[in-house]
C-alpha positions as CSV (number, residue, x, y, z in Angstrom):
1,X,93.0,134.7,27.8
2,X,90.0,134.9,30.6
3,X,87.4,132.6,30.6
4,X,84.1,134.6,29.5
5,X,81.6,131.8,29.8
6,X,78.6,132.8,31.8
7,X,78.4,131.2,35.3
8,X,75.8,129.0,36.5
9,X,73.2,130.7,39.0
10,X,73.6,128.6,42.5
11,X,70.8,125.8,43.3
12,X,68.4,126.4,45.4
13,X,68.6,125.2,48.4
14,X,67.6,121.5,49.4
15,X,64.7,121.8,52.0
16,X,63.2,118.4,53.4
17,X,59.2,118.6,54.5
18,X,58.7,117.9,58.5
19,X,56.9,114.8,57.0
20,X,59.9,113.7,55.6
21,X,62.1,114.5,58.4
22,X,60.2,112.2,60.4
23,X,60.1,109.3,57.5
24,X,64.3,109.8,57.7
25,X,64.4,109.6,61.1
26,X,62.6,106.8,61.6
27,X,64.5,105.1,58.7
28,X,67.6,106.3,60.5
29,X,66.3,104.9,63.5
30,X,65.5,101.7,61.8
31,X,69.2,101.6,60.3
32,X,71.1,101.9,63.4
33,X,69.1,99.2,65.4
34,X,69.8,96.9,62.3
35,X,73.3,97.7,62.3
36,X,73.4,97.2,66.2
37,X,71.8,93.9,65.6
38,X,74.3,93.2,62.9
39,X,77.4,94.5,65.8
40,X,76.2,91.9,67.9
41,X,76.2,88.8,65.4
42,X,79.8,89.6,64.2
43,X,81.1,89.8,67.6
44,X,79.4,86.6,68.7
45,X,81.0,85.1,65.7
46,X,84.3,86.9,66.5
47,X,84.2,85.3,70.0
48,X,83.4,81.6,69.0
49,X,86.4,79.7,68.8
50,X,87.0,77.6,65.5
51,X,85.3,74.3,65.9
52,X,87.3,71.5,66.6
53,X,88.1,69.1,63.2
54,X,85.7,66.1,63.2
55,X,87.1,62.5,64.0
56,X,87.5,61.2,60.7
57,X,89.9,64.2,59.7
58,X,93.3,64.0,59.4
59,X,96.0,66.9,60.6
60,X,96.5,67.5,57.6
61,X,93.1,68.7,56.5
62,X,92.3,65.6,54.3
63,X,89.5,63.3,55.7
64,X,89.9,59.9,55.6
65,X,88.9,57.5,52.7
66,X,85.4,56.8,51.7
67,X,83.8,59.3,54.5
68,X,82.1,62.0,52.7
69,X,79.3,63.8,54.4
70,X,77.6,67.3,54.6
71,X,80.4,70.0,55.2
72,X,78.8,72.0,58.9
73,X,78.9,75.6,59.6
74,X,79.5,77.0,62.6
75,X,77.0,80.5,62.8
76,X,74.7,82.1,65.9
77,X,73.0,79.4,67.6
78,X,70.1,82.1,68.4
79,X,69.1,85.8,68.7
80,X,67.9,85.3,72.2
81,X,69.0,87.9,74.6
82,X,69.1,85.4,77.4
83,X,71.0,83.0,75.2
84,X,74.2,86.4,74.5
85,X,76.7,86.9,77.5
86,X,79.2,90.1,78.5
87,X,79.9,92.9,76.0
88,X,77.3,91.4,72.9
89,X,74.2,91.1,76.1
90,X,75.1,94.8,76.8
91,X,75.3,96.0,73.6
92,X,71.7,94.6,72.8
93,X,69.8,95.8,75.7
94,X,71.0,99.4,75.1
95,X,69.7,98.6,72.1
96,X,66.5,97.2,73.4
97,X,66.3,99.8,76.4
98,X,65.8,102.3,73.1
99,X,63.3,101.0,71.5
100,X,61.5,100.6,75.2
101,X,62.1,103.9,76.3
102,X,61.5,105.5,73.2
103,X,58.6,103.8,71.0
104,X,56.8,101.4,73.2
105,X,56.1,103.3,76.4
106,X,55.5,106.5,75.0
107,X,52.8,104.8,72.7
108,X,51.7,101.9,74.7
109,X,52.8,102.2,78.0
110,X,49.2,103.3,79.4
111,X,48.5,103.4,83.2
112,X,50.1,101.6,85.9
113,X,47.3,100.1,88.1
114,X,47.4,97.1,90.2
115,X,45.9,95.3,87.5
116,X,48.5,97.0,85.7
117,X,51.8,97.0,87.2
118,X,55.0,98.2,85.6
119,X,58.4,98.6,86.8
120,X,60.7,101.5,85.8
121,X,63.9,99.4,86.6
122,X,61.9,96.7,84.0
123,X,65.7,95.5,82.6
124,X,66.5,94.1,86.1
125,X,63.6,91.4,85.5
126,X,64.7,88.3,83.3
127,X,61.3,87.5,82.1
128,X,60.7,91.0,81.4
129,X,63.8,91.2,79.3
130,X,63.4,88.5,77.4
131,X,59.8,88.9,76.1
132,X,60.1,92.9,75.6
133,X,63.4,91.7,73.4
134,X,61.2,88.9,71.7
135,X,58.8,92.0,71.1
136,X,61.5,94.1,69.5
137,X,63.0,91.5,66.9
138,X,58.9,91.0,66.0
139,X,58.4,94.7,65.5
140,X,62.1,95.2,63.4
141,X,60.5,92.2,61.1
142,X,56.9,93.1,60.6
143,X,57.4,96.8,60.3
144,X,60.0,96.3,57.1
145,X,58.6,97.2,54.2
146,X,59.3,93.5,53.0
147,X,56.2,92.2,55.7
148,X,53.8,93.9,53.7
149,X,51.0,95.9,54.6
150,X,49.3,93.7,57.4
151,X,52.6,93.3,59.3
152,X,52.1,96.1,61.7
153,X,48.8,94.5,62.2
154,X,50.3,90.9,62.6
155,X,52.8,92.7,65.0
156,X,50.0,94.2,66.9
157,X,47.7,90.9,67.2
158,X,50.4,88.1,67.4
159,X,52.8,89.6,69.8
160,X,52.3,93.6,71.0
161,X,48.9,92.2,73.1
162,X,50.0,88.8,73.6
163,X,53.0,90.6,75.6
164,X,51.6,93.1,77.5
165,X,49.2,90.8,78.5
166,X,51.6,88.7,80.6
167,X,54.4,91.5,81.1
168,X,51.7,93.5,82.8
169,X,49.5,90.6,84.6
170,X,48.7,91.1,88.0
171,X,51.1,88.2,88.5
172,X,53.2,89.0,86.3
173,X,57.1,89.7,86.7
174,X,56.2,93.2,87.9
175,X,54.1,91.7,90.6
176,X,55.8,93.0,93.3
177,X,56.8,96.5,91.7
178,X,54.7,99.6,91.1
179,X,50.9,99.5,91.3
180,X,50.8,102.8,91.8
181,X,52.9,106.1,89.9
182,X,53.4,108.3,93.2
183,X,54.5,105.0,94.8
184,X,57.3,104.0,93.1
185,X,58.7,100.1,94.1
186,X,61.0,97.1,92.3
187,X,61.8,94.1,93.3
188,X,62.9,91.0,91.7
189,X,60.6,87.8,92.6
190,X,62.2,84.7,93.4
191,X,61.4,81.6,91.1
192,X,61.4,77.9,91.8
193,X,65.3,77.3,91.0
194,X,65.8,73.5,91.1
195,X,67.3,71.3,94.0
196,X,70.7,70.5,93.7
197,X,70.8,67.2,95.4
198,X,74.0,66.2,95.3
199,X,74.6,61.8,95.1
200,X,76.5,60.0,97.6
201,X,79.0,57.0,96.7
């Protein structure tokens, strides 16, 4: 016996707007920073070794009679670029170098002057990395829908000027690089390291 039921007519095809193209691919973009952020956490966590047992616990597990306290965990001591090492420092300024390259030069990049220097090798500068990194982790926060509607304002007043103003100082990390965009320079000032003075016996 043949089936004789009428077949359904095919959808119509899904179409997304440009609008929303851009909403998803900034979402996307969004997502895949988080999760990179994420990447980064689990690894440090991976790579910790297990603490030791505090002194008033046995071998065995059991602690000793009559000491009872708060019960620590172990977790990231900080989201600080300078503060990562190896594979988990990497992985977050690729991350970083993104977002740089992508959304903050493009849109605020402006002029390089020699009141306005800026150096194109920026991730070989310590200071630089660290407050363009500070910058980032700001800017994931305060553009979540969960800041609210004044966080890309807060993000723009409390830390977007604040770090331009001192990335791109006259004396400034970049104060030895480009002043000028047909003359292209870097190089990495020297900062006041402390003596080692060493004690004699």
């Amino acid at each position: 016996m043949s089936d004789t039921s009428p077949t359904a007519p095919d959808p119509d095809p899904f179409r997304v707007s440009d609008e929303s193209l851009d909403d998803l691919a900034s979402a996307l973009a969004k997502t895949i920073a988080e999760v990179r952020r994420h990447g980064v956490i689990l690894d440090r966590l991976g790579s910790e070794p297990d603490p030791a047992p505090p002194a008033n616990q046995q071998t065995d597990g059991t602690a000793e009679a009559g000491a009872a306290g708060p019960e620590k965990t172990d977790g990231p001591t900080s989201v600080f670029i300078l503060a990562l090492g190896g594979e988990a420092y990497a992985v977050e300024l690729a991350a970083l170098s993104n977002w740089v390259n992508h959304l903050l030069l493009p849109v605020y990049g402006r002029e390089i002057s020699t009141t306005r220097p800026w150096c194109a090798q920026w991730h070989e500068h310590p200071e630089a990395v660290a407050r363009l990194h500070a910058l980032w982790l700001a800017w994931q926060q305060l553009t979540d829908t969960e800041a609210g509607l004044a966080g890309p304002s807060t993000w723009h007043r409390d830390h977007l000027d604040q770090a331009l103003v001192h990335l791109r100082a006259p004396d400034g990390p970049f104060a030895a690089c480009t002043t000028s965009p047909t003359r292209p320079n870097h190089r990495v000032l020297t900062t006041p390291a402390p003596v080692q003075s060493g004690v004699a016996a």
